[in-house]
C-alpha positions as CSV (number, residue, x, y, z in Angstrom):
1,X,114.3,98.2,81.4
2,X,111.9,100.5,80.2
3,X,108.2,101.6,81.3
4,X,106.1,99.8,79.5
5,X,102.9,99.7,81.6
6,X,100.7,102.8,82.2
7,X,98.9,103.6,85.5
8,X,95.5,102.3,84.7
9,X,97.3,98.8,83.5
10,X,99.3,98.7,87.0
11,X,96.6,99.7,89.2
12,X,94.4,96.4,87.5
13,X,97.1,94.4,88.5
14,X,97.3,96.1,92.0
15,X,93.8,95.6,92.4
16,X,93.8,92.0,91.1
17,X,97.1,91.1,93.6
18,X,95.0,92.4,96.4
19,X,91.7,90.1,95.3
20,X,93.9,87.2,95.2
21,X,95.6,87.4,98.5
22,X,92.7,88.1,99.9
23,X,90.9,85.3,98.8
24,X,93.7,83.0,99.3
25,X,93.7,84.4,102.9
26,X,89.8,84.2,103.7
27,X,90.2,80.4,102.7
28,X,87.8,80.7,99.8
29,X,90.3,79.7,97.1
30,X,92.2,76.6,98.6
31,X,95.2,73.9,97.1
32,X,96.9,74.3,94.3
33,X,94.6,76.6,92.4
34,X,95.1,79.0,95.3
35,X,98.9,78.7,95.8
36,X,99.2,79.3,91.4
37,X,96.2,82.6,92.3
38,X,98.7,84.1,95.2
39,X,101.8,83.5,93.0
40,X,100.0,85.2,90.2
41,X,98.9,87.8,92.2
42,X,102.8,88.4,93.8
43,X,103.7,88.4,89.9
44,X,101.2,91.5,89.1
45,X,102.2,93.2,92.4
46,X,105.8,93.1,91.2
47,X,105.3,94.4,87.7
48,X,103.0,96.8,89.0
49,X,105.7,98.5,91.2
50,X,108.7,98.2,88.8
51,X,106.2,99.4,85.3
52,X,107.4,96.6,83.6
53,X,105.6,93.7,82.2
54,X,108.5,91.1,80.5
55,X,105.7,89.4,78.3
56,X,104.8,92.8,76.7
57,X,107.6,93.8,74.8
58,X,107.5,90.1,73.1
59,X,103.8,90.3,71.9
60,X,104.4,94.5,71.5
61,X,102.2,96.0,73.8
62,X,103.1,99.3,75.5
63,X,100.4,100.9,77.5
64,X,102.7,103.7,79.0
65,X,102.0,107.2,77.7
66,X,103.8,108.6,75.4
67,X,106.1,111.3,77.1
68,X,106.1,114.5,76.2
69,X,108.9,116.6,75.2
């Protein structure tokens, strides 16, 4: 797997995870529409750490910096 998400896309998504647990956890979110925000928000917090985003390469989006050489 290749990098294919750049810092400011994986700290969004860190940022986003952290929103959803914590209103999953605060009780403000509740049911089903909470359970899909915290599994949504474990999905970002996931990519985030490895740099990969699976959907990406299939719609051809690659926000990780060019490297140089």
């Amino acid at each position: 797997m290749k990098k294919n998400m750049g810092n400011a896309d994986r700290l969004v998504r860190i940022l986003l995870a952290a929103l959803f647990a914590v209103l999953y956890f605060t009780k403000t979110v509740e049911g089903t529409f909470g359970i899909v925000l915290l599994v949504l928000g474990g999905v970002f917090l996931l990519t985030s750490l490895i740099s990969f985003c699976p959907l990406y390469p299939l719609i051809g989006i690659n926000t990780c910096p060019a490297k140089k050489k």
